[in-house]
N, CA, C and O of each residue as an XYZ file, in Angstrom:
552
protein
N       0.833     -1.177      0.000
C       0.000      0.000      0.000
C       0.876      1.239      0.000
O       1.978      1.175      0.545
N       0.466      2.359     -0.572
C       0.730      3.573     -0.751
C       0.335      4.323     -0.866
O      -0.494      4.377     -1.774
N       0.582      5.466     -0.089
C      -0.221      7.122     -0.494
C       0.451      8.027     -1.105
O       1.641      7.875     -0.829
N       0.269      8.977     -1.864
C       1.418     10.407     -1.665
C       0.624     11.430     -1.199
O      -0.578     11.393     -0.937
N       1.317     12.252     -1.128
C       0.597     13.331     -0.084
C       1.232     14.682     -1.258
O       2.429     14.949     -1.159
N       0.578     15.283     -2.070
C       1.056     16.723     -2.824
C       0.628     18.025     -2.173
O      -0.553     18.355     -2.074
N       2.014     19.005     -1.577
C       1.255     19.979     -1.369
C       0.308     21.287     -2.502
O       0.926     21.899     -3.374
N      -0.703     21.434     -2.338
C      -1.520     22.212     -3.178
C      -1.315     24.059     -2.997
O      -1.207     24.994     -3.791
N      -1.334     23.930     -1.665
C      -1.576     25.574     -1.777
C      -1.884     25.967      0.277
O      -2.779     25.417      0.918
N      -1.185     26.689      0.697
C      -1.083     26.763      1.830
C      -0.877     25.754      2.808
O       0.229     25.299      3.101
N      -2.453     25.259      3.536
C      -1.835     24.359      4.173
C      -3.238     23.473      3.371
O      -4.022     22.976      4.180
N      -3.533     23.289      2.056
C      -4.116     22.032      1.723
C      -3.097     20.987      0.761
O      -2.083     21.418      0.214
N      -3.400     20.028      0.693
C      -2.815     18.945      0.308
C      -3.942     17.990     -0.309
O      -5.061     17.914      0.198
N      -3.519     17.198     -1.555
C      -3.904     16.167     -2.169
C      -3.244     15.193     -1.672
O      -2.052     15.206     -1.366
N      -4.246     14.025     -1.544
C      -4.159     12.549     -0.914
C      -4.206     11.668     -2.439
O      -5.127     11.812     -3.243
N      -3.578     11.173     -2.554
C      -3.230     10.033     -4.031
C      -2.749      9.015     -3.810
O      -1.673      8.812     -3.246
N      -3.922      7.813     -4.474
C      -3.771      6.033     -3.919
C      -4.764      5.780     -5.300
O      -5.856      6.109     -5.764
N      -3.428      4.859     -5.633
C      -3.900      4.477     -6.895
C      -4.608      5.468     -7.897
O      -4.190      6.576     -8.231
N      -5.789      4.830     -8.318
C      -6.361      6.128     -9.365
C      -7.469      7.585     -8.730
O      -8.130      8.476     -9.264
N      -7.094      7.050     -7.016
C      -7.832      8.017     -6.370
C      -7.511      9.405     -5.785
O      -6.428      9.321     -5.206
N      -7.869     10.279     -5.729
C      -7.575     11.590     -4.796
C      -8.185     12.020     -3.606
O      -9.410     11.897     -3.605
N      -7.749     12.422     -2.737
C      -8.808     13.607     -1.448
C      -7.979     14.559     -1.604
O      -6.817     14.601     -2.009
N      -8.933     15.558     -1.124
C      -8.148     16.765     -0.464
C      -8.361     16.600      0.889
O      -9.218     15.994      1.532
N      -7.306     17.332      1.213
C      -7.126     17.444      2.896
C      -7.028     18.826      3.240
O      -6.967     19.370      2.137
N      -6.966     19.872      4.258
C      -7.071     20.857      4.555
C      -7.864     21.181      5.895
O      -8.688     20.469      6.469
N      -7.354     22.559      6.274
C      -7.639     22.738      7.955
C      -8.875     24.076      7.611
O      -9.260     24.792      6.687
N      -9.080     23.858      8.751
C     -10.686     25.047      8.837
C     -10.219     26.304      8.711
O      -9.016     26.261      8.454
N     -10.734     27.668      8.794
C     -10.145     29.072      8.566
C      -9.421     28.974      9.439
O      -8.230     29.025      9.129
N      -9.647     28.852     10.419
C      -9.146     29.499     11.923
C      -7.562     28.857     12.266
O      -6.877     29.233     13.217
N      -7.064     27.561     11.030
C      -6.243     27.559     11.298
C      -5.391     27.438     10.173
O      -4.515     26.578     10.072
N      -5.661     28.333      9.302
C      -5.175     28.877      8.223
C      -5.624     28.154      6.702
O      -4.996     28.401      5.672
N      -6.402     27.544      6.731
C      -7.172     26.876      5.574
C      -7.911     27.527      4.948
O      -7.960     28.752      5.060
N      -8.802     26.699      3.985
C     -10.109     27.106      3.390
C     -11.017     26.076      3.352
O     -11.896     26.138      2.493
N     -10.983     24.969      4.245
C     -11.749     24.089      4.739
C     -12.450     23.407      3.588
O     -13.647     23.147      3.706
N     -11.830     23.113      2.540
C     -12.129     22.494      1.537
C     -12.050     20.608      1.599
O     -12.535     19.740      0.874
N     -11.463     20.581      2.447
C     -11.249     18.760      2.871
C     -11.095     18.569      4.366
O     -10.826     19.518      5.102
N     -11.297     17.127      4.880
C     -11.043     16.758      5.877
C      -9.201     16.931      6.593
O      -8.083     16.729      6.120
N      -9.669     17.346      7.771
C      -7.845     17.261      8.420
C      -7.500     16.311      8.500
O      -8.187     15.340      8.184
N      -5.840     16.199      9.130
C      -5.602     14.775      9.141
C      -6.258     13.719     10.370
O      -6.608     12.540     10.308
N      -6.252     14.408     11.156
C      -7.128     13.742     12.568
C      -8.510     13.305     11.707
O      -8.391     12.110     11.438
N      -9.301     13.638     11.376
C     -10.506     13.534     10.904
C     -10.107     12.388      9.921
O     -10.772     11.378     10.152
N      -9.332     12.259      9.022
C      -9.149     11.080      8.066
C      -8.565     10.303      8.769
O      -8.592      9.145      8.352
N      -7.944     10.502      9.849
C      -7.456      9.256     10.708
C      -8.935      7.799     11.335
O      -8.941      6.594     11.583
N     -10.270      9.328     11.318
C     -11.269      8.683     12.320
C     -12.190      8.531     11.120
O     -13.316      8.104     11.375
N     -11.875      8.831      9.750
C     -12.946      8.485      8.842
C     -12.158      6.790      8.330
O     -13.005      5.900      8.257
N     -11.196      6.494      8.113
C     -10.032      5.406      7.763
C     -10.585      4.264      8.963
O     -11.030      3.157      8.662
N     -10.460      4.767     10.342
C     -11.479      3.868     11.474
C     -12.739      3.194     11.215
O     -13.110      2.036     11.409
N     -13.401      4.410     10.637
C     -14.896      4.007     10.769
C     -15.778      3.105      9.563
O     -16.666      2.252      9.549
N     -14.818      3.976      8.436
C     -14.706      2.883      7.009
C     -14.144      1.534      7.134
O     -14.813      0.601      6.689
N     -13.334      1.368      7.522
C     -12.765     -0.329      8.061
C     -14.306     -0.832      8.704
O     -15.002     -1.664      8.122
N     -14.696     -0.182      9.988
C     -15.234     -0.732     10.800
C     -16.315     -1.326     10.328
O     -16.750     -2.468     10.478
N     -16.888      0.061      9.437
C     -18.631     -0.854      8.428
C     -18.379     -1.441      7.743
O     -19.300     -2.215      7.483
N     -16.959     -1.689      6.775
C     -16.271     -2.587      5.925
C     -17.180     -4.091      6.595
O     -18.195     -4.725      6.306
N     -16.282     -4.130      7.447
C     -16.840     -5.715      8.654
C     -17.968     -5.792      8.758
O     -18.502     -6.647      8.051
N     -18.745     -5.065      9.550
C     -19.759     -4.827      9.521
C     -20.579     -5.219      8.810
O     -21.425     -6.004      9.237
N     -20.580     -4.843      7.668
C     -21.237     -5.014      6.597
C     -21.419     -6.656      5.530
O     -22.238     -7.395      4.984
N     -19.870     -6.423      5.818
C     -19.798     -8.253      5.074
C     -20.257     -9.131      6.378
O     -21.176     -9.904      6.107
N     -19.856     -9.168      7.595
C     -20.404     -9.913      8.416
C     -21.830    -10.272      8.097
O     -22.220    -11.373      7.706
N     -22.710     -8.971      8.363
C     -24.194     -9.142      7.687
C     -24.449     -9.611      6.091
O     -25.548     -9.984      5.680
N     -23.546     -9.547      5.476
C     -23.733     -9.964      4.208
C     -23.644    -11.562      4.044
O     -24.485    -12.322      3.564
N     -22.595    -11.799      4.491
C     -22.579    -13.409      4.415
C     -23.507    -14.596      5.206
O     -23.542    -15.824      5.119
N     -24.412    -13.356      6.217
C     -25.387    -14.276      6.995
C     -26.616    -13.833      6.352
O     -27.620    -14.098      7.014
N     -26.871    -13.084      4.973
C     -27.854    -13.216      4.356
C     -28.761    -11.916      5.225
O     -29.979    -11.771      5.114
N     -28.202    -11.377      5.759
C     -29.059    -10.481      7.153
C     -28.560     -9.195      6.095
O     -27.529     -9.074      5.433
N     -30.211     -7.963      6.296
C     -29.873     -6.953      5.884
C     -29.109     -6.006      6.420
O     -29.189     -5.673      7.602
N     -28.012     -5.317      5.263
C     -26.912     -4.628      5.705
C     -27.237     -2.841      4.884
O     -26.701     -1.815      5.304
N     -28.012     -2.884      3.937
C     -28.299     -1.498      3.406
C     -28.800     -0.561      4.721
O     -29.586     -1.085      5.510
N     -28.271      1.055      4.995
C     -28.143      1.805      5.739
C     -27.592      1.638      7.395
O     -27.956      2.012      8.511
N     -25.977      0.467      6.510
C     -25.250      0.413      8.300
C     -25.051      1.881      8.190
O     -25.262      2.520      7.159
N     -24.689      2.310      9.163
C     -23.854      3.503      9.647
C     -22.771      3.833     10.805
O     -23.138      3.799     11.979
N     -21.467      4.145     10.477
C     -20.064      4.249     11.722
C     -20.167      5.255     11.944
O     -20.322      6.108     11.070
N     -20.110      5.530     13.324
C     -19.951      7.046     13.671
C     -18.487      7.051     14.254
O     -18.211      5.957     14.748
N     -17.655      7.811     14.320
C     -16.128      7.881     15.293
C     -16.094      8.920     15.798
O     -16.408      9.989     15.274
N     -15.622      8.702     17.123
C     -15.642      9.927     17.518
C     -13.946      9.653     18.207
O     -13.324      8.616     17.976
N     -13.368     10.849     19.108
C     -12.056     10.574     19.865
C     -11.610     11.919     19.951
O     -11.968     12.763     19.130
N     -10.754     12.197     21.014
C     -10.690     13.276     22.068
C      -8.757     13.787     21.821
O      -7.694     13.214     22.061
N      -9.132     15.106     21.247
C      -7.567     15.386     21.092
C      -7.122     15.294     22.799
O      -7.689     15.522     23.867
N      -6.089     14.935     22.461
C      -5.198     14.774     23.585
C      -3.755     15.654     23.611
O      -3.333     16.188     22.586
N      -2.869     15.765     25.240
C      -1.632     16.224     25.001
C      -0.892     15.363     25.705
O      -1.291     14.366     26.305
N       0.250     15.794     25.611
C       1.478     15.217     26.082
C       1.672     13.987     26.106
O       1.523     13.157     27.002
N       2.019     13.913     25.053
C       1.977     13.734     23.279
C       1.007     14.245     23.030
O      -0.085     13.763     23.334
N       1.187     15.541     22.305
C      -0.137     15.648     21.007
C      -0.544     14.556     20.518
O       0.144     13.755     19.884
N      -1.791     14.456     20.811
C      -1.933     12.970     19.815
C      -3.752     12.662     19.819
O      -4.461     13.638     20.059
N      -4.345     11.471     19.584
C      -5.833     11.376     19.642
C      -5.743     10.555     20.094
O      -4.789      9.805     19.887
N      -7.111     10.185     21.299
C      -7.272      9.123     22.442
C      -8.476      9.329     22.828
O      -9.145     10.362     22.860
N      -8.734      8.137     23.157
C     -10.387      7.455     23.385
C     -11.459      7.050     22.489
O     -12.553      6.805     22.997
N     -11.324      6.955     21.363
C     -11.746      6.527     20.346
C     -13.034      5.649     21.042
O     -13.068      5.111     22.149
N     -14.001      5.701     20.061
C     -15.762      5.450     20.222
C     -16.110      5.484     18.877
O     -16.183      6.489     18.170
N     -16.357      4.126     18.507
C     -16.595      3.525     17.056
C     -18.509      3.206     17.765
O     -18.832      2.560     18.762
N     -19.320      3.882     16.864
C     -20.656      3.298     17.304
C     -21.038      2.681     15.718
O     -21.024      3.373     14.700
N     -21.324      1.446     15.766
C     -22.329      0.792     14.626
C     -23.612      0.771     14.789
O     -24.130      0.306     15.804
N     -24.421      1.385     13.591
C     -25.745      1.863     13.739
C     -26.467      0.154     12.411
O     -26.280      0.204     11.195
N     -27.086     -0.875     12.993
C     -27.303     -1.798     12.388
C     -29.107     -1.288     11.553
O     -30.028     -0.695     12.115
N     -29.067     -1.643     10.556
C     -30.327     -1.371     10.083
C     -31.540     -2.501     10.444
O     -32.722     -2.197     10.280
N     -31.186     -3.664     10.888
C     -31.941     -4.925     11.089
C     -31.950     -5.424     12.727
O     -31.058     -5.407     13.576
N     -33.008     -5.760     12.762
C     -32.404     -6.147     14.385
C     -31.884     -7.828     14.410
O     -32.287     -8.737     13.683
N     -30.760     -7.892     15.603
C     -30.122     -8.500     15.322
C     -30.334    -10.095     16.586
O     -30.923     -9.769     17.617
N     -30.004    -11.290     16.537
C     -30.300    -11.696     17.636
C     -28.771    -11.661     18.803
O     -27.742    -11.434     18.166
N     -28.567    -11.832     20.187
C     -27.658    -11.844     20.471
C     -26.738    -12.465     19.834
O     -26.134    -11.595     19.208
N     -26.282    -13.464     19.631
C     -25.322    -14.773     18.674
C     -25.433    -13.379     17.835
O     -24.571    -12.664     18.345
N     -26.007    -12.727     16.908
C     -25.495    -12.324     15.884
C     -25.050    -10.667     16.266
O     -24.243     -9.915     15.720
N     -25.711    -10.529     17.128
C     -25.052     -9.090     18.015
C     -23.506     -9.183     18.335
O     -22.653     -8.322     18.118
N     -23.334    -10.538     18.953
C     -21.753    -10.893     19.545
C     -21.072    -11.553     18.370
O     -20.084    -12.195     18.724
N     -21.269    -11.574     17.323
C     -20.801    -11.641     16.237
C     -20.185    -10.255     15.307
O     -19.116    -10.033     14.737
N     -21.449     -9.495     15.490
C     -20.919     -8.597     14.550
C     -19.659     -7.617     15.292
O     -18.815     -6.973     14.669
N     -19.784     -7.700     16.671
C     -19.394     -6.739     17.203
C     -17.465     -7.918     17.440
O     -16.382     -7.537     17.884
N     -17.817     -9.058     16.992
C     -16.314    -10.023     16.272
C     -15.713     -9.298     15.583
O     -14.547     -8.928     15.718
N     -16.568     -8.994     14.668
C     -16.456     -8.661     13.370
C     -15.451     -7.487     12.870
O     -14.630     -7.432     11.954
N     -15.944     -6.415     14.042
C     -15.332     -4.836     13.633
C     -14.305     -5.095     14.088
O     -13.264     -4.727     13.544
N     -14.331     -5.945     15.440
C     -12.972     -6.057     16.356
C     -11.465     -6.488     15.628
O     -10.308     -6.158     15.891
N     -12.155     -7.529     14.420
C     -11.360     -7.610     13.997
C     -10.633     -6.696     12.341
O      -9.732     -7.052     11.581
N     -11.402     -5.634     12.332
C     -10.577     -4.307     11.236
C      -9.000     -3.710     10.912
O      -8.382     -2.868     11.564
N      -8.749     -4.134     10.197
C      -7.323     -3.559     10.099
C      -7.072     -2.499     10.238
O      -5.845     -2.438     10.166
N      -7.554     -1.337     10.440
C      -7.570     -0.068     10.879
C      -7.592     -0.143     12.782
O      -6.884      0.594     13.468
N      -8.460     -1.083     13.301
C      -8.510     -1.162     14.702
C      -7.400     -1.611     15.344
O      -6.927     -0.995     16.300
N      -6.787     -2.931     14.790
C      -5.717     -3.963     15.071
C      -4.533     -2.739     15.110
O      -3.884     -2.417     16.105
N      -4.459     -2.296     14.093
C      -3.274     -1.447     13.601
C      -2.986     -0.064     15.218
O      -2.013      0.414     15.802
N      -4.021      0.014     15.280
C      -3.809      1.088     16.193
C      -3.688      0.455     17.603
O      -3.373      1.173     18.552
N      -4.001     -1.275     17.820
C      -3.950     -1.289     18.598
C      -2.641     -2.041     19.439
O      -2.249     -2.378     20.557
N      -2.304     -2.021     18.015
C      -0.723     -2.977     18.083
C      -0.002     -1.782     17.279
O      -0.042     -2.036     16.076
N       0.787     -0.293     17.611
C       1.331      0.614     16.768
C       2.116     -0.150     16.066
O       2.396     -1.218     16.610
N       2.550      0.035     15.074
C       3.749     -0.133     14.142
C       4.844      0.587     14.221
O       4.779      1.670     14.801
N       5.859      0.218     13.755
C       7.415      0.857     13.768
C       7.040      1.843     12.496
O       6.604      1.527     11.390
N       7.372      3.202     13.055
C       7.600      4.284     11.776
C       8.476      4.638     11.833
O       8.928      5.141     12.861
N       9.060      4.536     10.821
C      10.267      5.307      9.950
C      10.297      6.549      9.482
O       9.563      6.555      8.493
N      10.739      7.585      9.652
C      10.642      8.559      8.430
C      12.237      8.827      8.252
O      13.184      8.772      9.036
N      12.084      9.206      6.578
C      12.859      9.305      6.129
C      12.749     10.802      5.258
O      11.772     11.193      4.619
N      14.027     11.479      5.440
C      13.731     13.155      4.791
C      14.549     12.630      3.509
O      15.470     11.813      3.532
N      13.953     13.347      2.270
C      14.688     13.396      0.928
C      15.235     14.967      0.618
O      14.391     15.791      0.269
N      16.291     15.275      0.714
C      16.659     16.705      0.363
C      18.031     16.155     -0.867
O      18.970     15.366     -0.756
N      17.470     17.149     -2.141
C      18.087     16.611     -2.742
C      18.560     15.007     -3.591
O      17.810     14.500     -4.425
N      19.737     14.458     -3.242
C      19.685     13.400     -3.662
C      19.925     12.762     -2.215
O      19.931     11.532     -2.258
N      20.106     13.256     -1.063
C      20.410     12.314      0.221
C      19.546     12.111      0.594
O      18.690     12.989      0.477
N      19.192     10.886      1.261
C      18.544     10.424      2.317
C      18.577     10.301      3.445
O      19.359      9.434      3.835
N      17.865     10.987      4.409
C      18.181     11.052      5.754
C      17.147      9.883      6.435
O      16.126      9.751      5.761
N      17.202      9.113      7.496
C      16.241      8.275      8.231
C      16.415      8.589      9.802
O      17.328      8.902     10.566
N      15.462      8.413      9.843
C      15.012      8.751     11.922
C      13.767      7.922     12.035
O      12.588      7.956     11.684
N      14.696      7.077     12.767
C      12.770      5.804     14.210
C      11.895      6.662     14.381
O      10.874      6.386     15.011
């Protein structure tokens, strides 16, 4: 998998994966034109899309109706570390469900690669390109 990230024009940016685009960008107030989601916000839209991903096929493969799931995400800027914490994934099911399939679906999200990922961090790398050198930092 891969993204690139192009800067556009202040502080917005194009998101590019495969033959797709977003824009990204911050509200006025913090120097934008609020034309796209921030990055926090695509962090909790990337959550919530995984989550009905599951969701959804779970109900699909048990033949149970899945038209108008809905993920809501929510999560609480945090400091020291700047960072986001407490995350609240709600699944809104369109069908009612029986328990067995309540404690199923709720298998289901648990297991999202967007959830796992955050809940086991990964090793990041970054690496600066200036020029032709490459710089790397853990």
């Amino acid at each position: 998998m891969e993204v690139k990230v192009t800067h556009l024009d202040q502080v917005k940016f194009a998101v590019h994966s495969r033959s797709h685009t977003i824009v990204c960008d911050q509200p006025s107030e913090n120097g934008g034109t609020d034309t796209g989601m921030t990055p926090p916000e695509l962090l909790l839209a990337s959550l919530g899309s995984c989550a009905a991903f599951y969701a959804v096929q779970y109900l699909k493969t048990r033949n149970l109706d899945h038209h108008g799931v809905e993920v809501s995400v929510t999560a609480d800027k945090l400091k020291q570390p700047s960072r986001i914490g407490n995350f609240k994934i709600r699944v809104t099911c369109p069908t009612p469900l029986t328990e067995e399939q309540t404690e199923g679906i709720m298998r289901s999200v648990h297991h999202c690669l967007v959830h796992n990922t955050l809940l086991n961090p990964p090793e990041i790398k970054i690496e600066l390109a200036v020029g032709e050198q490459t710089l790397q930092r853990g």
